[in-house]
C-alpha positions as CSV (number, residue, x, y, z in Angstrom):
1,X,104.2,80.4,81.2
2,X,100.6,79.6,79.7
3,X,97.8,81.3,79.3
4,X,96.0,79.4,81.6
5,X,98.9,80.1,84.4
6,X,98.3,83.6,83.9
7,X,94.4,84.0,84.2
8,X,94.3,82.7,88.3
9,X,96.7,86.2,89.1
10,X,94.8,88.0,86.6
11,X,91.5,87.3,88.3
12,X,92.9,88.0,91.7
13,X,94.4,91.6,90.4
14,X,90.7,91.9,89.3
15,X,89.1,91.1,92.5
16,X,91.7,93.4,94.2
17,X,91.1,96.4,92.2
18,X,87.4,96.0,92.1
19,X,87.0,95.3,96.2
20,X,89.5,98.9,96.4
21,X,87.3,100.8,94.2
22,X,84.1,99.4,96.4
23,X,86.5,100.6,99.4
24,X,86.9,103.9,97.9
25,X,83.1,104.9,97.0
26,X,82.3,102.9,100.6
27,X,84.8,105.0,102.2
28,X,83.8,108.5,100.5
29,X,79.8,107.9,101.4
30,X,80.7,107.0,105.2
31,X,82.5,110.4,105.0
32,X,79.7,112.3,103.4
33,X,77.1,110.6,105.7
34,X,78.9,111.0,109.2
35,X,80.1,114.7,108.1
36,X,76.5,115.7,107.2
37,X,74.9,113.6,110.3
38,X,77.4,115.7,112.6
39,X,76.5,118.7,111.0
40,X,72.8,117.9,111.7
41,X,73.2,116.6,115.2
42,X,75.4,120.4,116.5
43,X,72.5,122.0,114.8
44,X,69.5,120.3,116.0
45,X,71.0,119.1,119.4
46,X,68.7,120.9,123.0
47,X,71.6,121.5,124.4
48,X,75.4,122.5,124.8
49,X,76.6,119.1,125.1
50,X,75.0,117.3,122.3
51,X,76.2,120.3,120.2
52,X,79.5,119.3,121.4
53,X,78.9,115.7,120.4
54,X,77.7,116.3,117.1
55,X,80.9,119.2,116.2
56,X,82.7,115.4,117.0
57,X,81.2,114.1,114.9
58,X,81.4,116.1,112.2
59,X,85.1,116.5,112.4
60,X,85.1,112.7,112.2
61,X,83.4,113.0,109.1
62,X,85.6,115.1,107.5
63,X,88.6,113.2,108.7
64,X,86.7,109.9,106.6
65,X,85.6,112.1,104.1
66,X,89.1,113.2,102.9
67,X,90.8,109.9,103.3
68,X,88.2,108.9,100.6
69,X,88.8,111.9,98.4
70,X,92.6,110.8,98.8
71,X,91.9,107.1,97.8
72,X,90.2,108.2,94.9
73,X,93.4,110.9,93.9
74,X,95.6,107.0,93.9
75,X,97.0,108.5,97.2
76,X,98.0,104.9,98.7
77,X,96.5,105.2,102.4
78,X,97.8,103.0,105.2
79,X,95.7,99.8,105.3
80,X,95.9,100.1,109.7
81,X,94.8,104.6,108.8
82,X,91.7,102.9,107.0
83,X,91.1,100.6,109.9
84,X,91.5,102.9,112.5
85,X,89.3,105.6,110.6
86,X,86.6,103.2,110.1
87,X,86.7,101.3,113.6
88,X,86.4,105.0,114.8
89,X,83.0,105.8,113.1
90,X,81.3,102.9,114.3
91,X,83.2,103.1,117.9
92,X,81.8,106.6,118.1
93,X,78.9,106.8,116.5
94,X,77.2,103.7,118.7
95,X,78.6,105.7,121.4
96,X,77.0,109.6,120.4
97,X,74.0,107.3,119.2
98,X,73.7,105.4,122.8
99,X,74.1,109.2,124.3
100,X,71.3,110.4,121.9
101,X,69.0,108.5,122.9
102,X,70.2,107.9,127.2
103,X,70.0,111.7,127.2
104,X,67.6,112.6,125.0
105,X,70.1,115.2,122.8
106,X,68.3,115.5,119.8
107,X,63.8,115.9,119.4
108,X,62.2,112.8,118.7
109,X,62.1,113.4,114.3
110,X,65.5,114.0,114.5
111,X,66.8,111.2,117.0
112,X,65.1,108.3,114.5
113,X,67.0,110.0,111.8
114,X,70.0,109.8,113.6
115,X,69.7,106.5,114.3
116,X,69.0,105.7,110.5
117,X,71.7,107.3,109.8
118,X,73.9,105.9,112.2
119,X,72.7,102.4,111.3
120,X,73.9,102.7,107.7
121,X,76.7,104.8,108.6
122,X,78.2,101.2,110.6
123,X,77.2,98.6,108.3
124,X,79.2,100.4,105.7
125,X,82.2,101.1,108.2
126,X,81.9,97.2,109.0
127,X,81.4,96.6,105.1
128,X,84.9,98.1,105.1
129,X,87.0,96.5,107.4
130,X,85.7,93.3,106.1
131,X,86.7,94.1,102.5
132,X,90.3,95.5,103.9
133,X,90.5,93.0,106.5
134,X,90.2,89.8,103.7
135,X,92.6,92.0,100.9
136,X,95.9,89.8,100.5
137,X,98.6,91.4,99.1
138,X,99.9,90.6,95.5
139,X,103.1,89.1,95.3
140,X,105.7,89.9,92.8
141,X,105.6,86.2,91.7
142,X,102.3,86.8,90.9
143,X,103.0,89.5,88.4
């Protein structure tokens, strides 16, 4: 082989590592972001329920958080675990969010907060899938 043959796989294992370290900082800031906005929504719900809501939330968070910490330790996480996790926050957090404001769970500082927060929260979750969703596996012949 050539040196020119070489440089197109080269590039793509580029492009692959540096879209899975973007995944992994993504993936760790969702965590930190839905963990901390769950923690905020059980303290600063009005009532029972959104309390409720927001320990959901939270555990959510955590559950991202530590799949991030393990892609960052090289732990190899299912591609369909990071999907699922991901699809989850934005799934539940459009749902809490909808709640949040239907029900007024949260006073009014706090509720447009939570919906900043929740706004970033999903774009990065979408910003994920996207990344995983176009990843291509590298073929041996490609090595």
């Amino acid at each position: 082989m050539i040196a020119s043959e070489l440089e197109p796989a080269s590039q793509s294992m580029n492009s692959t590592k540096n879209r899975r370290i973007t995944v992994n900082i993504l993936q760790i800031l969702v965590g930190g972001l839905v963990t901390g906005g769950g923690l905020a929504f059980a303290t600063f719900a009005v009532n029972s329920f959104g309390s409720m809501l927001g320990i959901i939330h939270f555990s959510i968070g955590v559950i991202v958080l530590i799949s991030g910490i393990l892609m960052v330790s090289k732990r190899n996480l299912s591609r369909n675990l990071l999907l699922f996790l991901n699809g989850l926050v934005i799934v539940y957090s459009s749902f809490s969010e909808s709640l949040v404001k239907i029900q007024a769970l949260l006073p009014t500082s706090a509720s447009v907060d939570s919906l900043i927060g929740t706004v970033i929260a999903i774009i990065m979750s979408f910003v994920i899938i996207v990344l995983i969703g176009n990843e291509t596996p590298i073929k041996e012949k490609d090595l």
